[in-house]
MMTF fields as JSON, N, C-alpha, C and O atoms, coordinates in Angstrom:
{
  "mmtfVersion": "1.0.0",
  "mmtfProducer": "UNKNOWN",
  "numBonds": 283,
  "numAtoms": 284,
  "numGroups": 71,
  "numChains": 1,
  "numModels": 1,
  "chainsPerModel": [1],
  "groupsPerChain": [71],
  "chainIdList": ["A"],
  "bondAtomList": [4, 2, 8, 6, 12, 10, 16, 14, 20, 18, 24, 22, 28, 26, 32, 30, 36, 34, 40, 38, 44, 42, 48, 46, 52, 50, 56, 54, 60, 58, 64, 62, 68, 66, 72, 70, 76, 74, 80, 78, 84, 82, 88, 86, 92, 90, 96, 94, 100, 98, 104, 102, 108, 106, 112, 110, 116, 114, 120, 118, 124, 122, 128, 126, 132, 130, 136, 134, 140, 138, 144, 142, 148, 146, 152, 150, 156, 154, 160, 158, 164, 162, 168, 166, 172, 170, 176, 174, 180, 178, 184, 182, 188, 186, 192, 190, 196, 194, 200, 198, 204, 202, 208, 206, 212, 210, 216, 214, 220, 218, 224, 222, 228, 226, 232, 230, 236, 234, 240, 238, 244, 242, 248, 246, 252, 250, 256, 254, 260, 258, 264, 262, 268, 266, 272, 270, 276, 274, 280, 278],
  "bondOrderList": [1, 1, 1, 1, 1, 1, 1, 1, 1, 1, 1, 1, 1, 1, 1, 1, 1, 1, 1, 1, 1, 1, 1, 1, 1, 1, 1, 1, 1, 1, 1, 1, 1, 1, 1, 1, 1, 1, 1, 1, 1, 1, 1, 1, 1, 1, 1, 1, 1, 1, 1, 1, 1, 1, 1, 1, 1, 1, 1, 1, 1, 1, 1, 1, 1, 1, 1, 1, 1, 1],
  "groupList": [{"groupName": "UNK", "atomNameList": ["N", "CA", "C", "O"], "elementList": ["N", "C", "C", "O"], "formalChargeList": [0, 0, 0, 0], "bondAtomList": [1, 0, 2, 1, 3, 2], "bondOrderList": [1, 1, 2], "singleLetterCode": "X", "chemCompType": "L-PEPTIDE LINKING"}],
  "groupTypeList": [0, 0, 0, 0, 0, 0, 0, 0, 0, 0, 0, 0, 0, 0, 0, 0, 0, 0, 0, 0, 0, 0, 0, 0, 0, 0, 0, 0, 0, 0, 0, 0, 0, 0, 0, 0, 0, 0, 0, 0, 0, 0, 0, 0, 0, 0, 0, 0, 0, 0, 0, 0, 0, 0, 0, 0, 0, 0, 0, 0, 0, 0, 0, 0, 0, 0, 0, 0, 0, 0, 0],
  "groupIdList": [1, 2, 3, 4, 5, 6, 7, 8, 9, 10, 11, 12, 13, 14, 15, 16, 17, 18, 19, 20, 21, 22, 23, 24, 25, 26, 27, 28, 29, 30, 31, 32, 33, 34, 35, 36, 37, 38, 39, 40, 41, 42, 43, 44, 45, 46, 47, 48, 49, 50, 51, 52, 53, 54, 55, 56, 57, 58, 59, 60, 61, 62, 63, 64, 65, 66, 67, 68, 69, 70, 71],
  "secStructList": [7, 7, 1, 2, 2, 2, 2, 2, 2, 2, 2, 2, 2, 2, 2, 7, 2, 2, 2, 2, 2, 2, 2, 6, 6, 7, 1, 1, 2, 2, 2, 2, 2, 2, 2, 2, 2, 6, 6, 6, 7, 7, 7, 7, 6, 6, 6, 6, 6, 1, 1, 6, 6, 7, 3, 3, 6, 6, 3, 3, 7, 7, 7, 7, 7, 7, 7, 7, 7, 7, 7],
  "xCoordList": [-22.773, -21.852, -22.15, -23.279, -21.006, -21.166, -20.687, -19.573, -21.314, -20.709, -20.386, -19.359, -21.628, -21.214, -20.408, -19.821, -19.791, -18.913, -17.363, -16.271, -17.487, -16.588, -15.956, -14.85, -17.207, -17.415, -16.847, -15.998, -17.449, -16.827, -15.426, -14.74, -15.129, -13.717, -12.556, -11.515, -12.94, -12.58, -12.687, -11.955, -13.092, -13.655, -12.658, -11.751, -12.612, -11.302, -9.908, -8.915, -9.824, -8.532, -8.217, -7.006, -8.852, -8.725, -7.827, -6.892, -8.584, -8.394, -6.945, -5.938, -6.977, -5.23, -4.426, -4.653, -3.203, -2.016, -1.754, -1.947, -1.271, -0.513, -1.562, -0.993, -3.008, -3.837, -3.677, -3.558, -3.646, -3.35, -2.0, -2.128, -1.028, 0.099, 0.102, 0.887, -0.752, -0.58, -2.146, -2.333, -2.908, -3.58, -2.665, -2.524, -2.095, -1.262, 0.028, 0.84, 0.189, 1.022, 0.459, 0.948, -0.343, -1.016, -0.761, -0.235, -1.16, -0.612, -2.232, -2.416, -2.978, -3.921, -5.238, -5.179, -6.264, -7.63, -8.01, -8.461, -7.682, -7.986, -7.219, -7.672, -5.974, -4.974, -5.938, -6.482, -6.183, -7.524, -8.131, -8.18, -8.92, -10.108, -9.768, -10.798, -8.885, -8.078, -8.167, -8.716, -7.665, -7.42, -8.496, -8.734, -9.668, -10.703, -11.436, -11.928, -11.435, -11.779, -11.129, -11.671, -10.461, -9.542, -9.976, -9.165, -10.819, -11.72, -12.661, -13.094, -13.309, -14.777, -15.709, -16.928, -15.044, -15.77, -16.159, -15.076, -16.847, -17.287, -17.132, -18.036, -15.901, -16.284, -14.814, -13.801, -15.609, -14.539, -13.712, -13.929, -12.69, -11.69, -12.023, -11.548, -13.537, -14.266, -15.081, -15.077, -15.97, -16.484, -15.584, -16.023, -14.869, -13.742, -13.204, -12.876, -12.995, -13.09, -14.637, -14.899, -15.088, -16.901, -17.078, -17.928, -16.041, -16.055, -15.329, -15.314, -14.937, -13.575, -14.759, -15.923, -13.91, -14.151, -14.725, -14.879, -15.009, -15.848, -15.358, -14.134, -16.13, -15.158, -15.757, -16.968, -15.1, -15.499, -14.698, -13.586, -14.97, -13.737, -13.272, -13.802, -11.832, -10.911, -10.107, -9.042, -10.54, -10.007, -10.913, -12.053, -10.128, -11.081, -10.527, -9.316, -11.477, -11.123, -10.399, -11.191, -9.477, -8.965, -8.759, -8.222, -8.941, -7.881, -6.662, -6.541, -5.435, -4.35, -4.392, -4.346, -4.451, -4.282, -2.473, -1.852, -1.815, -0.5, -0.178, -1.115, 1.077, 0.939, 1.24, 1.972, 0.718, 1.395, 2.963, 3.745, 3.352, 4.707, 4.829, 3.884, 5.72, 6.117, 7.145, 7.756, 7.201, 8.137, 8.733, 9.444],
  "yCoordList": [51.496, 50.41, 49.83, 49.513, 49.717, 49.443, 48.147, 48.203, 46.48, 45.418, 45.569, 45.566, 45.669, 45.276, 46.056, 45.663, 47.068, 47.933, 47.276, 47.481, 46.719, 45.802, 44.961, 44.901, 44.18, 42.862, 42.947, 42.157, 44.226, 45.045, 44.802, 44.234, 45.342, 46.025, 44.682, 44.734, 43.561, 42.186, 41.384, 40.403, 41.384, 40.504, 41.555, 40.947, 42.677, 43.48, 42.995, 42.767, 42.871, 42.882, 41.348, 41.151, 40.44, 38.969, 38.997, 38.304, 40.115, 39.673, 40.635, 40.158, 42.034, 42.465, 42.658, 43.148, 41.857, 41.381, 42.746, 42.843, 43.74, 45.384, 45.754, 46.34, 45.623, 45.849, 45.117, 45.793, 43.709, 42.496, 43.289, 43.64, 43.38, 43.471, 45.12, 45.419, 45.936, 47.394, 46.865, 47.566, 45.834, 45.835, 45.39, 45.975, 44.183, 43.583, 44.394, 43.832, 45.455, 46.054, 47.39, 48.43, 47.427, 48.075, 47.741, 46.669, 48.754, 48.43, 48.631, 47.992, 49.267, 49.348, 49.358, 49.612, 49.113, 48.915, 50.214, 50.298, 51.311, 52.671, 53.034, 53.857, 52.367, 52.195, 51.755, 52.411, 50.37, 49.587, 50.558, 51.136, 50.979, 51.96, 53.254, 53.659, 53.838, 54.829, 54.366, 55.049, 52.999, 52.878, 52.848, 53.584, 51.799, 51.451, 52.882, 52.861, 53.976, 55.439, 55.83, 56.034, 55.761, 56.781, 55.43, 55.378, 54.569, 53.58, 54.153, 54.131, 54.82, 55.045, 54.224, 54.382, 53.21, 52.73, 53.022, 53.348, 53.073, 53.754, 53.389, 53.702, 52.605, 52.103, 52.805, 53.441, 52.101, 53.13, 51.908, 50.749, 52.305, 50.962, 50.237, 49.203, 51.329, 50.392, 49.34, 48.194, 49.941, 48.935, 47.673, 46.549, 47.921, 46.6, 45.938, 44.762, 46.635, 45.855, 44.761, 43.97, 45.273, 44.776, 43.37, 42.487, 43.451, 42.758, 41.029, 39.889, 41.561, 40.006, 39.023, 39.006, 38.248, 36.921, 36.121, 34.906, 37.201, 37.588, 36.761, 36.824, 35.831, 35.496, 35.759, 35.574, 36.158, 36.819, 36.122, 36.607, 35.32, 34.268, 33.867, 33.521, 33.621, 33.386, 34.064, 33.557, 35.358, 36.111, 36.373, 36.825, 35.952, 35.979, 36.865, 36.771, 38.281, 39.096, 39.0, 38.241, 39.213, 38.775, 39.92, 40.898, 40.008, 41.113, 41.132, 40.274, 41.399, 41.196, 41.802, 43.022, 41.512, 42.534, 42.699, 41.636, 43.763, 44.186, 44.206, 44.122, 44.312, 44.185, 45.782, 46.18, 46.568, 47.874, 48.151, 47.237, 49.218, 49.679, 50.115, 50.765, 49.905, 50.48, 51.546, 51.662, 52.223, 53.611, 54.079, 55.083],
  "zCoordList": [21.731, 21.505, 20.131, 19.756, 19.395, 17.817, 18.107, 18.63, 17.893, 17.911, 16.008, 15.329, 15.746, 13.524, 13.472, 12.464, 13.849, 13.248, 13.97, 13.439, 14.863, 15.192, 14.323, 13.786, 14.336, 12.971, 11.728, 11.318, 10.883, 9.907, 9.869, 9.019, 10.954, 11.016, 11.002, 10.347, 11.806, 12.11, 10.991, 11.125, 10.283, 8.938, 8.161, 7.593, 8.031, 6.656, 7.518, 6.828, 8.608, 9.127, 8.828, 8.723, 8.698, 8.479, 6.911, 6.511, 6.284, 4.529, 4.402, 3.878, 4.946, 4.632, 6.127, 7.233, 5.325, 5.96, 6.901, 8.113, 6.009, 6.363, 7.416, 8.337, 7.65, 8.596, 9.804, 10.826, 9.918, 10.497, 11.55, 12.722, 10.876, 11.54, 12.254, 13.153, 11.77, 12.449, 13.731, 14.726, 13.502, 14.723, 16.001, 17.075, 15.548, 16.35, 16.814, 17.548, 16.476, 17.054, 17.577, 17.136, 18.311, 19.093, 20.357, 20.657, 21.32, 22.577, 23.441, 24.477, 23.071, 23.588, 22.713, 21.51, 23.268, 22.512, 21.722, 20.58, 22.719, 22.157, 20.883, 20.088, 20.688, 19.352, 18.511, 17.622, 18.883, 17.183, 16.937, 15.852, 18.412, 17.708, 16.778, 16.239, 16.517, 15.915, 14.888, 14.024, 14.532, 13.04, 12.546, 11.589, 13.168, 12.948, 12.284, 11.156, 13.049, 13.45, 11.081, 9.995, 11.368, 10.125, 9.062, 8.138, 8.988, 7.99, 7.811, 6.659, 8.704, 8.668, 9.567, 9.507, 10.528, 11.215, 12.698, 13.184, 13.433, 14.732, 15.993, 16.767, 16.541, 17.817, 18.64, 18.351, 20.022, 20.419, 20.963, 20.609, 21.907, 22.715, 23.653, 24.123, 24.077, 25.336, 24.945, 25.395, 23.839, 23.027, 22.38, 22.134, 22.27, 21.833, 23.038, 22.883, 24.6, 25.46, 26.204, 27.11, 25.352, 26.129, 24.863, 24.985, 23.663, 22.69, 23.23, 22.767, 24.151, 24.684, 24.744, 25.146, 24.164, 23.955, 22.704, 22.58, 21.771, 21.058, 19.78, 19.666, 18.564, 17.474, 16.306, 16.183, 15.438, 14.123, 13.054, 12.845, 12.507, 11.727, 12.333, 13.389, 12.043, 12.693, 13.593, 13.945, 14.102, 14.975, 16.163, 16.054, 17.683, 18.633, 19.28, 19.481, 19.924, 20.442, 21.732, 22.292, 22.611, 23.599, 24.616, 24.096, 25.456, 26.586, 26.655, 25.781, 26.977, 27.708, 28.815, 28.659, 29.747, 31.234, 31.302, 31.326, 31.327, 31.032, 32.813, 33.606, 33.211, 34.778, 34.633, 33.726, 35.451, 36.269, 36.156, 36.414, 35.83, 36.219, 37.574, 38.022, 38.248, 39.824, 39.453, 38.391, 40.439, 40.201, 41.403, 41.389]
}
């Protein structure tokens, strides 16, 4: 579990906008970790779920629990 590489990653996303807005439009944790991934940084989506609650500047890591689709 990489928390600094978290940190890293949370602290560049604070400073560019174009990053900011492709995190936030992610749908899942395993998405951040991708981008995070193609930076050079190491964590994975579980590690960013074990991160909740977590604050790094001004950005506090959060969950969303999404409800289930029925079918």
């Amino acid at each position: 579990m990489s928390f600094s590489e978290i940190k890293k990653f949370l602290k560049i996303m604070q400073s560019k906008d174009d990053l900011k807005k492709k995190v936030l439009s992610c749908s899942t944790a395993d998405d951040v970790a991708l981008i995070a991934q193609s930076m050079g940084l190491n964590f994975s989506g579980d590690d960013l779920l074990r991160f909740n609650g977590q604050k790094v500047g001004k950005v506090t890591v959060r969950k969303v629990n999404h409800p289930g689709e029925y079918h």
